[in-house]
PyMOL CGO cylinders between C-alpha atoms (Angstrom):
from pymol import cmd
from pymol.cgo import CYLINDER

trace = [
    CYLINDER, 92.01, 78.94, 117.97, 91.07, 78.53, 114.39, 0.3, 1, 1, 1, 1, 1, 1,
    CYLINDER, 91.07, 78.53, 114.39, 88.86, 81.62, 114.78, 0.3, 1, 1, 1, 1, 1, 1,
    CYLINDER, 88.86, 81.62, 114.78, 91.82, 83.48, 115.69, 0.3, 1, 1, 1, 1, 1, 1,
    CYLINDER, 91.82, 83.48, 115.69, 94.07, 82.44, 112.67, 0.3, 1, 1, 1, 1, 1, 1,
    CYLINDER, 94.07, 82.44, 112.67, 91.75, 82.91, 110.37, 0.3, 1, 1, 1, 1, 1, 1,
    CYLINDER, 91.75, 82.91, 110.37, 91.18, 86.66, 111.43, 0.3, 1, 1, 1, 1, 1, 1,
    CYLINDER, 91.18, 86.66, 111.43, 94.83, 87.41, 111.88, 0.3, 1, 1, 1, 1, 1, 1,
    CYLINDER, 94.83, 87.41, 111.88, 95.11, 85.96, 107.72, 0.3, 1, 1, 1, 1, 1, 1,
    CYLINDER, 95.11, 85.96, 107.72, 92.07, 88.51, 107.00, 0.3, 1, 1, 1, 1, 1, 1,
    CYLINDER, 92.07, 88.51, 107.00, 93.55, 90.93, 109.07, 0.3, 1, 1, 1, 1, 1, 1,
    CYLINDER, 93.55, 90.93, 109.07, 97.40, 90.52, 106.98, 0.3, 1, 1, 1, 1, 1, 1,
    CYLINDER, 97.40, 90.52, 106.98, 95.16, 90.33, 103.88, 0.3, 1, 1, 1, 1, 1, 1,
    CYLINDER, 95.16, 90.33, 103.88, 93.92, 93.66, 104.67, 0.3, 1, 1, 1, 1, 1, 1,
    CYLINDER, 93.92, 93.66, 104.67, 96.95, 95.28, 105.12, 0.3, 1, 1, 1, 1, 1, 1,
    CYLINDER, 96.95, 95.28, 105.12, 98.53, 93.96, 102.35, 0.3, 1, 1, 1, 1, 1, 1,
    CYLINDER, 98.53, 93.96, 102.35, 95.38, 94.94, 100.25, 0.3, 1, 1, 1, 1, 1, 1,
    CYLINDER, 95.38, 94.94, 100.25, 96.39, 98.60, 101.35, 0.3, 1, 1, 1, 1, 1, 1,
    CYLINDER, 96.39, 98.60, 101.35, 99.89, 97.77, 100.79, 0.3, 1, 1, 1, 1, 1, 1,
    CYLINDER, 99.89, 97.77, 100.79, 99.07, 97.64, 97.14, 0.3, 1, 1, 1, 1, 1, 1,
    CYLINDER, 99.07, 97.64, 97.14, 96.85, 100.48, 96.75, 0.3, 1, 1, 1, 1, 1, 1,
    CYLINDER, 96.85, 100.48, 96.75, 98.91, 102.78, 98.45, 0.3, 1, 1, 1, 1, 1, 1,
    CYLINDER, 98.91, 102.78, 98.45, 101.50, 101.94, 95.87, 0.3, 1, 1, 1, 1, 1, 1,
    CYLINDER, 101.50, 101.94, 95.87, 99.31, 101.77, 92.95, 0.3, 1, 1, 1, 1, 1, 1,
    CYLINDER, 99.31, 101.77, 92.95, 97.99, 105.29, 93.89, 0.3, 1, 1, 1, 1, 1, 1,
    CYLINDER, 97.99, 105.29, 93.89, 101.57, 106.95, 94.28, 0.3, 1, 1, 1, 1, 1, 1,
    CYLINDER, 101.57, 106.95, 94.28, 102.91, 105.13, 91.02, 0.3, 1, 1, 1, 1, 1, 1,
    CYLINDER, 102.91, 105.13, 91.02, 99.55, 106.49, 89.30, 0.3, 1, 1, 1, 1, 1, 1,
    CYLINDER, 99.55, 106.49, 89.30, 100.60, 110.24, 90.47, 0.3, 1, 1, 1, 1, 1, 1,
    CYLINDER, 100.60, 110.24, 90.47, 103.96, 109.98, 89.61, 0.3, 1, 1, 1, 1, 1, 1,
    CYLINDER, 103.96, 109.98, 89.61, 103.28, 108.78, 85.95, 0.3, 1, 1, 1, 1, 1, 1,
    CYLINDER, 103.28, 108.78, 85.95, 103.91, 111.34, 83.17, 0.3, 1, 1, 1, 1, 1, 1,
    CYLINDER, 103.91, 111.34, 83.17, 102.35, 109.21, 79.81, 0.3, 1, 1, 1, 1, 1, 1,
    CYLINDER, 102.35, 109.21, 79.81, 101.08, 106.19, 78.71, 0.3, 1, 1, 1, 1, 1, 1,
    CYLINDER, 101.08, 106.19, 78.71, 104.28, 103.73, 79.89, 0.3, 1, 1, 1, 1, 1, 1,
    CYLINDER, 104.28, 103.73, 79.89, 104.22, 105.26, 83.47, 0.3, 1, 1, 1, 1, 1, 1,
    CYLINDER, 104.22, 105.26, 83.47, 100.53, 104.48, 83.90, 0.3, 1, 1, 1, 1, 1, 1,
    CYLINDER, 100.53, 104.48, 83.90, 100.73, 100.55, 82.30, 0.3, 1, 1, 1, 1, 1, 1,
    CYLINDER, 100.73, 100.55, 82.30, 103.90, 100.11, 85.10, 0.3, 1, 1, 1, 1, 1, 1,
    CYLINDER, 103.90, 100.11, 85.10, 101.38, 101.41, 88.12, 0.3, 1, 1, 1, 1, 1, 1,
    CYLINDER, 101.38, 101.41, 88.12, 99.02, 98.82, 86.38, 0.3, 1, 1, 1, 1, 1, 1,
    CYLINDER, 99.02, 98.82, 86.38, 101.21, 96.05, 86.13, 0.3, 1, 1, 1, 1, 1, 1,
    CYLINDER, 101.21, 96.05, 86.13, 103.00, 96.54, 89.58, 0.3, 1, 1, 1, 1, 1, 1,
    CYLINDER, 103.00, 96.54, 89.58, 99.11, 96.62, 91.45, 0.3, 1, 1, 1, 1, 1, 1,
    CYLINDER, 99.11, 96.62, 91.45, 97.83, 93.54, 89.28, 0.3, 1, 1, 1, 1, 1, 1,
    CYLINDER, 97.83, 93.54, 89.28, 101.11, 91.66, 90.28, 0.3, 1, 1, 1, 1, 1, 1,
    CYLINDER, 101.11, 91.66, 90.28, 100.40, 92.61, 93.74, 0.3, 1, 1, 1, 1, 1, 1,
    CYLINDER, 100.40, 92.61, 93.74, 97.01, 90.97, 93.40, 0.3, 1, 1, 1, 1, 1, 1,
    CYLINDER, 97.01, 90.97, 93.40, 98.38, 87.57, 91.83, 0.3, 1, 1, 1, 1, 1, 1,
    CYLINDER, 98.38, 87.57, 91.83, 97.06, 88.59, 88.30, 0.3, 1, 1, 1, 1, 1, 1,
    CYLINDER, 97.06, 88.59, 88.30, 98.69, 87.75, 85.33, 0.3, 1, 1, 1, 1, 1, 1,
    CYLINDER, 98.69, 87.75, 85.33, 96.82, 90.88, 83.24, 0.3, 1, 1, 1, 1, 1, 1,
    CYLINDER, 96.82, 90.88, 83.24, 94.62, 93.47, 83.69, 0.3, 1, 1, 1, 1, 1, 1,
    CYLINDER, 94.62, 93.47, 83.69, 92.85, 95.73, 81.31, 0.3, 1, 1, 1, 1, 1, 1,
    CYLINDER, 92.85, 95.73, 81.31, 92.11, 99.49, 80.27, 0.3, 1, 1, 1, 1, 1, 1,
    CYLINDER, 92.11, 99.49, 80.27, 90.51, 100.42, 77.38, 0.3, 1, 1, 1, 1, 1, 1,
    CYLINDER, 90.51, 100.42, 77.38, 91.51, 103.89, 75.49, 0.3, 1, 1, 1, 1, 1, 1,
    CYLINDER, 91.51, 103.89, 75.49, 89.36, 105.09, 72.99, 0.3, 1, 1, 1, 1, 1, 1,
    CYLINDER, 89.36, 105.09, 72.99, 91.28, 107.68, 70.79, 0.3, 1, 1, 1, 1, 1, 1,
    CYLINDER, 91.28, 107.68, 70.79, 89.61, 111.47, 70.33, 0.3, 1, 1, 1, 1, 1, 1,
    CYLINDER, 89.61, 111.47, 70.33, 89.16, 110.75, 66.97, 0.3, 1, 1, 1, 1, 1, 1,
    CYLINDER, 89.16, 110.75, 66.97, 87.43, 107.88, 65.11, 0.3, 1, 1, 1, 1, 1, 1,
    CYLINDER, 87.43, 107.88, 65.11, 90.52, 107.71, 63.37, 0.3, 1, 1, 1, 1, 1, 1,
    CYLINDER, 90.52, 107.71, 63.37, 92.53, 106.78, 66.11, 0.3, 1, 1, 1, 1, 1, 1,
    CYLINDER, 92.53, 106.78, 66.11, 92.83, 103.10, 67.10, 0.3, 1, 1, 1, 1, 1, 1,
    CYLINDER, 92.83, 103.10, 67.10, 91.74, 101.87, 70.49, 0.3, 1, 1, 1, 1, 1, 1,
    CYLINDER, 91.74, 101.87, 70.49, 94.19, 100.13, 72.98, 0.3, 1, 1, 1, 1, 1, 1,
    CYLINDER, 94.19, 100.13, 72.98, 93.97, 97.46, 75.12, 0.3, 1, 1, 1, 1, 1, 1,
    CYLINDER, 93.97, 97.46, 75.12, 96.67, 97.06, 77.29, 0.3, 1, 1, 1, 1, 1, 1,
    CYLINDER, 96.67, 97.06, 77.29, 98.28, 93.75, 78.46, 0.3, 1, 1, 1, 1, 1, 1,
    CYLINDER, 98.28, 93.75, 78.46, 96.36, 91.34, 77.49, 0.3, 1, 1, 1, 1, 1, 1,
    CYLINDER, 96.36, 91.34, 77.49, 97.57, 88.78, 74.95, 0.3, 1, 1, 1, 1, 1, 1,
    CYLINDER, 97.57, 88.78, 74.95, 98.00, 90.10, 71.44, 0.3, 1, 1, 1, 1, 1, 1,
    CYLINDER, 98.00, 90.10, 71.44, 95.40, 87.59, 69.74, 0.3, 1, 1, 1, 1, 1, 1,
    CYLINDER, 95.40, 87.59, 69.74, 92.40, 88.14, 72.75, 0.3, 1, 1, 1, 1, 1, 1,
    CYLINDER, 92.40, 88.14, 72.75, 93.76, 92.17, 71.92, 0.3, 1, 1, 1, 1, 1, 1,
    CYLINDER, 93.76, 92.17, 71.92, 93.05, 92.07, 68.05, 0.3, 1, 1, 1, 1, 1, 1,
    CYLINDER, 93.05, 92.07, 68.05, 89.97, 89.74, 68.61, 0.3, 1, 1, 1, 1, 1, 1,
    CYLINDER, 89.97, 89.74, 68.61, 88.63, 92.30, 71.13, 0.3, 1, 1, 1, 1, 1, 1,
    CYLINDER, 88.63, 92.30, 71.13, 89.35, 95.07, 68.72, 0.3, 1, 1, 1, 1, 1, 1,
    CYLINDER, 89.35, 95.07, 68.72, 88.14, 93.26, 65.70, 0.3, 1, 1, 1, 1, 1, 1,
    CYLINDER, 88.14, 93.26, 65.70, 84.70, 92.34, 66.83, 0.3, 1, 1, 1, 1, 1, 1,
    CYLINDER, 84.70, 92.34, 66.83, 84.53, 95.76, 68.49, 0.3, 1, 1, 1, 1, 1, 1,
    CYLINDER, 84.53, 95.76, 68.49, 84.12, 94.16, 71.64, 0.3, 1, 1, 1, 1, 1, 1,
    CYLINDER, 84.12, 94.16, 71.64, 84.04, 97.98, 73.41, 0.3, 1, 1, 1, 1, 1, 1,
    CYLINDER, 84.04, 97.98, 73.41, 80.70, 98.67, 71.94, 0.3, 1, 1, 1, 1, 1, 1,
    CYLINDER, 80.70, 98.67, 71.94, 79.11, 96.19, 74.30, 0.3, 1, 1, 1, 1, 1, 1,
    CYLINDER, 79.11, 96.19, 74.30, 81.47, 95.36, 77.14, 0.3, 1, 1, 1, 1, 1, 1,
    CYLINDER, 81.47, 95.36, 77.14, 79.62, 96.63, 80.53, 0.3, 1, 1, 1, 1, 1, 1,
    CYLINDER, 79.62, 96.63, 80.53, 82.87, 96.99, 81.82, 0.3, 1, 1, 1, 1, 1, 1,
]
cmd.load_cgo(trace, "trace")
């Protein structure tokens, strides 16, 4: 019996898993600029119980600023400060 509920919670798990993609992934086409693509973002890391998420842009120029998007403004500037995307794997 417990075998059983524990593979029907995998199983929902699953499904909702897909659930979210499947939404992320039709959000993602339908976005048009930067504020499309940070709701598709936001809407699959809600989805997944997260509280942020991150993406790192890096501008065309070395003029241009990076962005980090939703993540706290002081872990943002840190981040940027310290040049944190010169060594981050991710």
């Amino acid at each position: 019996m417990i075998a059983t509920d524990k593979s029907t919670h995998l199983s929902s798990r699953h499904d909702e898993g897909h659930a979210i993609l499947g939404t992320f992934l039709e959000r993602l086409s339908e976005s048009i600029d930067e504020a499309g693509f940070c709701e598709a973002m936001a809407g699959a890391a809600a989805g997944l119980e997260l509280n942020t998420f991150a993406y790192l842009t890096l501008p065309p120029q070395r003029s241009g600023k990076p962005k980090l998007i939703n993540y706290p403004s002081p872990w943002t500037a840190r981040y940027l400060q310290n040049r944190y995307q010169r060594v981050d794997p991710s």
